[in-house]
N, C-alpha and C positions, 0 to 999 in steps of 0.2 A: 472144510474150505469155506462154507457158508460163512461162519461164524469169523473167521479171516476177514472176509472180506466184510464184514457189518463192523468191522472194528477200524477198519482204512477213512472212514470221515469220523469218527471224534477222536482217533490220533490225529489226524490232519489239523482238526479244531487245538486240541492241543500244544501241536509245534507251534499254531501260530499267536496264541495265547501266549504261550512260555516264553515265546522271543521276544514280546510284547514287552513284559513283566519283567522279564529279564533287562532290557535297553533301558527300560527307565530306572529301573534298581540299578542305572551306571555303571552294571558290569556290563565286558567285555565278549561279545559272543565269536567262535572259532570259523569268522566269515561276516560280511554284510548281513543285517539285517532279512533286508530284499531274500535274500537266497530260501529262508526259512519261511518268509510268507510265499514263497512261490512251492515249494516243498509243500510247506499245508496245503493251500489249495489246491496243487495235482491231487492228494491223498482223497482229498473232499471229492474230486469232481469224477474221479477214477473209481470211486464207491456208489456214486451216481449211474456212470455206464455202465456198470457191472449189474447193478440193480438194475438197471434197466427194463427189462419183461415185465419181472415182479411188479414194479412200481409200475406200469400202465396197466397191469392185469389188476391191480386193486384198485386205481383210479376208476377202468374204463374207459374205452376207447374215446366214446363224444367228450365225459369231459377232459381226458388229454389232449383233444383237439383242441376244446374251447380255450385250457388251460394253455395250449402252445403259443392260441391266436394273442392271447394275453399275455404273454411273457414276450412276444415279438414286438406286440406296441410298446411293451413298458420298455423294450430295450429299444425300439427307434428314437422314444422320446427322450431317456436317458441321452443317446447319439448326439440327437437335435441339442440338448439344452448344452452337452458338452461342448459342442461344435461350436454355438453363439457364444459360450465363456471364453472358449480358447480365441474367437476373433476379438470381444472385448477386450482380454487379457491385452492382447497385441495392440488393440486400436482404441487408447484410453479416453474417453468422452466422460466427462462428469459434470451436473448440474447444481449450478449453488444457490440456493433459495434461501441460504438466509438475509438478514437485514444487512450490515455491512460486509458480505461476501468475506466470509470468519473462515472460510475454507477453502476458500482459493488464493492466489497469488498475486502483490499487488503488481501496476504497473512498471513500480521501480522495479520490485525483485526481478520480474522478467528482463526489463533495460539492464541492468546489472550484468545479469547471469549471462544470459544471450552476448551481451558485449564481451565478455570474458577475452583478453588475447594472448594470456599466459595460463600455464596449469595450475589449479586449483586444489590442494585437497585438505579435507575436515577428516580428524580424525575423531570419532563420536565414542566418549567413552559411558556406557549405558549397562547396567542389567539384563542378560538376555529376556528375561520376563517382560519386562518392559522396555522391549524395544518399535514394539508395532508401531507406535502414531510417530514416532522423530523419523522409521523409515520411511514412511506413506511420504510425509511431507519433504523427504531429502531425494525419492524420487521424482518428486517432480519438479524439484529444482538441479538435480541431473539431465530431466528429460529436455533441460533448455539448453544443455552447453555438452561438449563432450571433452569439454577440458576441465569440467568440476570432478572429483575423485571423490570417492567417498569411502571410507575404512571404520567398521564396524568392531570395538572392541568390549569385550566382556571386563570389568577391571579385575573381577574376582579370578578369573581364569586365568588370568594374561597380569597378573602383577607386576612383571617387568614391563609390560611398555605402561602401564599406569604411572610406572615408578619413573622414566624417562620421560614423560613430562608433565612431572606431577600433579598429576590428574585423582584429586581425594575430594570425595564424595562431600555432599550429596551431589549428587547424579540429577541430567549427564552432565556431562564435561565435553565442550566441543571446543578442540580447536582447529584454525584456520590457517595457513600456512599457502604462501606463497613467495618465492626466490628469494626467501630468508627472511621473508616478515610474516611475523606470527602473531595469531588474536588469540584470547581464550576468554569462552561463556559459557554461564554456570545456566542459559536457558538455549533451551531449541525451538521458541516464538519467531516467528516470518520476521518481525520489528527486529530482535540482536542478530538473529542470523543473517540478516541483509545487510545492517550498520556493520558486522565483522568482515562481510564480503566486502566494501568500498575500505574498509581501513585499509586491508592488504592490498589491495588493486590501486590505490590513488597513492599518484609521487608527491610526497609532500603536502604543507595541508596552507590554502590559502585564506588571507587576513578578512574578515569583515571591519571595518571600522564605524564605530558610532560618534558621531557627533557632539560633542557635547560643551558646554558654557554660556548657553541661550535657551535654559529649559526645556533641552528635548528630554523625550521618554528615556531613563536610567536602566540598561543594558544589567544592572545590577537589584534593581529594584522587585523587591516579591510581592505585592501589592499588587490589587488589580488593575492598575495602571499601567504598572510596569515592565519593563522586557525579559524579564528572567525567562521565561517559557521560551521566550525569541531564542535566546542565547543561548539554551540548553541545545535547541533543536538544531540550531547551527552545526551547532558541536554535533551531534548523532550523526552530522552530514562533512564531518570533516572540516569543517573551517575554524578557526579562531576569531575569536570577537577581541576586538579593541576599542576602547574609549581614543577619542581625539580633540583637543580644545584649537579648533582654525584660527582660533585669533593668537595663540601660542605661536601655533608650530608657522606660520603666515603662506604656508601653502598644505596640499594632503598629501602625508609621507608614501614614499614610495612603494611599501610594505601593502598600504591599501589595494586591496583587488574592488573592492567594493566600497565606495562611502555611504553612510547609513546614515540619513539625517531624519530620526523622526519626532515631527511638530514641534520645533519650537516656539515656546512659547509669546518670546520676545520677538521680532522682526530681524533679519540676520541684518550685521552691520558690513559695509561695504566690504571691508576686507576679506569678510569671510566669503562674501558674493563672489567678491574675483577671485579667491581661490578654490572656490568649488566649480565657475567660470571656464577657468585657467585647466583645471584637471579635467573636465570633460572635455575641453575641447582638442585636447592632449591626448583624446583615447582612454579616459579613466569612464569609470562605471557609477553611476547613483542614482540611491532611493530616495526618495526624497517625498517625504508626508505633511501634508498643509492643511490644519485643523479651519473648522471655520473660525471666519474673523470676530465672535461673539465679544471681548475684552480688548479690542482694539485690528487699527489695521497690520498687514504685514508690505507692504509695498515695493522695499527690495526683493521680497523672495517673489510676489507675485508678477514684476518686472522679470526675473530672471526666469521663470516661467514661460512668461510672454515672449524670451528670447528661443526656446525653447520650441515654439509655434503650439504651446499646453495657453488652454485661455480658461482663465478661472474667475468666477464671480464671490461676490459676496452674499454667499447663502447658505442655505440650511435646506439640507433634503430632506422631504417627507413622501413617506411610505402609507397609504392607506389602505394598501392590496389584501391587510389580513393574513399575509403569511407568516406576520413578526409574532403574532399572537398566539400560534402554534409552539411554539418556543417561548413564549412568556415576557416579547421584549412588546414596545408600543410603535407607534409610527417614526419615530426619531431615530430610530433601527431599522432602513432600509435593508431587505434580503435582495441580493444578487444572483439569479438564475439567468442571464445572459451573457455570453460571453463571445463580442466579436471574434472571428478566426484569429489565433497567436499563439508562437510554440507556445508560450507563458499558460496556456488554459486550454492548447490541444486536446480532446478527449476528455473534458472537464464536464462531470457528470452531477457536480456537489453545491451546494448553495453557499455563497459567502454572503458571511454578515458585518454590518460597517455601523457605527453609531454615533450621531452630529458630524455625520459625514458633507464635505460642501462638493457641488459639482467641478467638478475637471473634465475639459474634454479636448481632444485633436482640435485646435485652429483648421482653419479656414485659408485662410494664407498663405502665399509662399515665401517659405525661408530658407534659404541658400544651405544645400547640405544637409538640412533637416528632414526628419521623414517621421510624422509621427500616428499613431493610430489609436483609436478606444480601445479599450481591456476590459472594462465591467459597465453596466448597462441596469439600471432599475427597471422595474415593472413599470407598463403603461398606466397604473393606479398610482402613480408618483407625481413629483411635482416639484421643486428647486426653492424653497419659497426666501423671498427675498426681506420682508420683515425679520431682523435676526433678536430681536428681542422677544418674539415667539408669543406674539399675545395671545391668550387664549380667546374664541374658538378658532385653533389653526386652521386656514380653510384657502383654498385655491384663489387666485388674485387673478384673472387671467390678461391682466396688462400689465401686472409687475413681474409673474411669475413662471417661471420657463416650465412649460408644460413633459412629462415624463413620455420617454421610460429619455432618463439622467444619465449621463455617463461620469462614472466616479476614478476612473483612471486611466492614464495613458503612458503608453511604451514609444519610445522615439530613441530614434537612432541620431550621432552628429557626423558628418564627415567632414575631416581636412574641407577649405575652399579651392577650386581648381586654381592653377598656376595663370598667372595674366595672361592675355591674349599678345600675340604678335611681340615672341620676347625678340629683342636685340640678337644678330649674328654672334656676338661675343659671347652670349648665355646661353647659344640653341642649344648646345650640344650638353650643356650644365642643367639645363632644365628635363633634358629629355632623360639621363643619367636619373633624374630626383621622380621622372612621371614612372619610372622603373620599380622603384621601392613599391610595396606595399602599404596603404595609406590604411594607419589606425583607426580603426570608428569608436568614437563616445558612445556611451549608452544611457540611456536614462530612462525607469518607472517613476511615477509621479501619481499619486493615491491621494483622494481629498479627506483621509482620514486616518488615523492611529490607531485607535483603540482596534483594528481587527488584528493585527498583531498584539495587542495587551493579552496578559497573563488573564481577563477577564473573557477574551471572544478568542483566542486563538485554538482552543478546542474544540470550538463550530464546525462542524460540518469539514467544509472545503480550506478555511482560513488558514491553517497552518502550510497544505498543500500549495494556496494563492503566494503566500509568504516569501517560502522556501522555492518555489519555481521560478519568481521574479527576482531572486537573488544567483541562484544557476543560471537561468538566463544573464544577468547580466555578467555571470561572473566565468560567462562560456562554457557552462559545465552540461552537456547537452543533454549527458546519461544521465541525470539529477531530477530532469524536468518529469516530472509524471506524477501519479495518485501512488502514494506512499501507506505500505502496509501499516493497521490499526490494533489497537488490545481491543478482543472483545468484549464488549459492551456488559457488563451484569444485566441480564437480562429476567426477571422472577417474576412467576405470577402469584400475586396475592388472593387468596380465597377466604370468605369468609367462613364461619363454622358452620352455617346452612349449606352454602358451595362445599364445603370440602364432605358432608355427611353426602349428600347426593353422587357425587363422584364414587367415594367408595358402596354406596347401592347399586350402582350402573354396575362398579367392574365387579363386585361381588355375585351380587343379586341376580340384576335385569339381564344382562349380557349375559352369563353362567344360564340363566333359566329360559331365556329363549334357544339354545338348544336343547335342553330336556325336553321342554315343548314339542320340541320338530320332531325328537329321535320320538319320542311317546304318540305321536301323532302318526305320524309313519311305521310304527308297530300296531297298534290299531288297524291303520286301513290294511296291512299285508299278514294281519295272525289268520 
């Protein structure tokens, strides 16, 4: 019987070994899993009670007390840490310390996800091996909407639905799918997986138009001058870019959600004036960029500015605050960490950079229907300077030169003018029918510089976010407006060969040998 019973714990070890080995050698066991590890460890723990006596008669009584006292702490502690996982599990809090926050979720993604008002689902076709890091991060963009779905497929296992939307490696393969529109991306980065959410979700895709036949920045141009990066990004955000020549078409096409005029180089000519004019005040939308006036004046554009209640001089802003040189640019590169309250730069946490930028600011003035306010703001170490010939040593004028912190752009609204006062009996009732309608508002950003859209400064910091949020804004798109998820950064630390010899002494050597030290030191004081 003895000998019975000494054999009921390493049978028990056995089953539960054997079922082990078994499950993952991919056969088939005659029952769950579960059933076989609960079998073993009855077996184990029933050879424990049985032994019973025995095993405190050889221990002794004190140290099976002491031995008891200790097995109750390690199990309340076990308890406690289980109990604080299982509330973490539930109540997910995590902190992101790195540099551009690489691991958490941008602003857009949340406006996105959270706005959701149809069902969603991705079906993610992955390796089970490697499916850990595309879960982590598809729960937590679950955790924002309960109408995101999300379907986890093995392709290797599951060949048919691989084969149903052909879905062939390399892996994953997500796609997106909502009321019959479908994306498909060959990555699971916050940056595609958010640009797939808005393709499916957005009706139609609306026009930006560029300006163009008076030397604005080329919408097509890969140069560091030029718009390409503009227009890519457009595009990742759903809209269409179009070129436009206004002296052509003699008004801006219908198609336009947005006109996009930036810096031209020449003075715009009348025509084009009243049809850009004509289009705001019609309820159309524009950007509009006014380089300084360094190669001559611009006097229509800055006239239709002035209509606008935007007052802008002839100058050249200089930055001396020393944050441009952190970055590697000089004072003619004002950085922007200010930003009056506007949906355009709500929550706006980033620095934009601007280069031979002239000041723009909100008028002082009232203009009928107009409503206009600052959007960017230089540091109080600035200064507007009014010599544009730039002689050297640049240096503060204080009776020519408008003293900082600058304002480099402004956001204004146009409204319809009210109906005349004291209309005619014949028209009251004509007029009150028209106060009924809802009255269009124009829009208009106005920036005293280009280059922070150029393919040169648009990967700055905030610049591309600035961009792309003053074209949502104008273009109504409200879920648009935010800080838009990043690739991260390559980030490497370079070590020299002295650095990299010390490092490997520390984790070898010094670290390994301070505790030998302890443990030898502490067998000493207790032999």
């Amino acid at each position: 019987m003895k000998r019975l019973i000494d054999l009921l714990a390493p049978l028990g070890l056995l089953v539960i070994i054997g079922a082990q080995m078994w499950s993952r050698a991919g056969k088939t066991l005659p029952g769950k899993p579960e059933y076989f590890w609960i079998a073993g460890g009855a077996l184990v723990l029933l050879n424990v009670l049985l032994r019973g006596p025995a095993i405190a008669a050889a221990i002794g009584r004190r140290q099976l007390r002491y031995g008891g006292n200790t097995f109750v702490l390690v199990a309340v502690v076990i308890a406690i840490l289980a109990a604080v996982n299982w509330i973490v599990y539930r109540n997910t809090k995590r902190w992101d310390l790195t540099q551009n926050q690489r691991y958490s979720l941008s602003d857009q993604t949340k406006k996105v996800v959270s706005g959701l008002k149809d069902d969603v689902k991705i079906t993610y076709f992955q390796r089970s091996a490697a499916l850990a890091q595309g879960q982590d991060r598809l729960k937590e963009y679950q955790a924002l909407s309960p109408r995101l779905k999300v379907e986890y497929v093995d392709p290797i296992q599951h060949p048919g639905k691989a084969q149903e939307f052909d879905a062939k490696g390399p892996w994953p393969i997500l796609i997106v799918e909502r009321s019959g529109q479908r994306e498909r991306i060959s990555n699971d980065s916050e940056q595609d997986l958010t640009n797939a959410l808005i393709k499916v979700t957005r009706e139609g895709r609306k026009t930006i138009c560029f300006a163009a036949g008076e030397g604005e920045r080329d919408m097509d141009d890969s140069g560091d001058r030029g718009f390409s990066g503009a227009k890519a990004a457009l595009g990742r955000n759903q809209y269409e870019a179009k070129k436009v020549v206004l002296l052509q078409e003699k008004s801006v096409p219908k198609e336009c959600t947005v006109l996009l005029v930036p810096a031209p180089e020449k003075d715009l000519l009348a025509p084009v004036v009243d049809a850009i004019r004509a289009y705001v005040k019609a309820g159309g939308k524009a950007f509009v960029m006014a380089e300084p006036e360094l190669d001559g004046g611009t006097p229509n554009l800055t006239a239709l500015l002035k209509e606008w209640k935007v007052d802008s001089r002839a100058d050249v802003v200089v930055d001396v605050s020393g944050i441009g040189q952190l970055f590697g640019t000089g004072p003619l590169t004002p950085i922007v960490a200010q930003y009056p309250y506007h949906e355009i730069t709500k929550d706006f946490r980033v620095m934009t950079a601007f280069h031979t930028a002239r000041s723009l600011q909100a008028g002082t003035g009232d203009v009928e229907g107009v409503f206009a306010q600052n959007l960017l703001e230089t540091s109080a170490q600035s200064w507007a300077e009014s010599d544009l010939k730039l002689r050297e040593p640049i240096e503060m004028n204080a009776d020519k030169d408008q003293r900082g912190p600058v304002a480099l752009g402004v956001a204004l609204t146009v409204r319809p003018p009210s109906p005349s006062a004291s209309p005619s009996a014949e028209t009251e009732g004509e007029e009150e029918k028209k106060d009924d309608k809802p009255k269009v508002e124009g829009r208009v950003v106005a920036v005293g510089d280009a280059d922070f859209a150029s393919n040169a400064l648009l990967g700055f910091q905030g610049n591309q976010d600035f961009f792309l949020n003053a074209v949502a804004w104008l273009a109504e798109d409200v879920d648009l407006i935010s800080i838009r998820p990043r690739e991260p950064e390559d980030q490497r630390l370079g070590l020299t060969q002295g650095q990299a010899q010390n490092v490997t002494l520390f984790a070898l050597l010094l670290l390994p040998g301070i505790f030998v030290v302890m443990g030898v030191a502490t067998w000493w004081r207790r032999r």
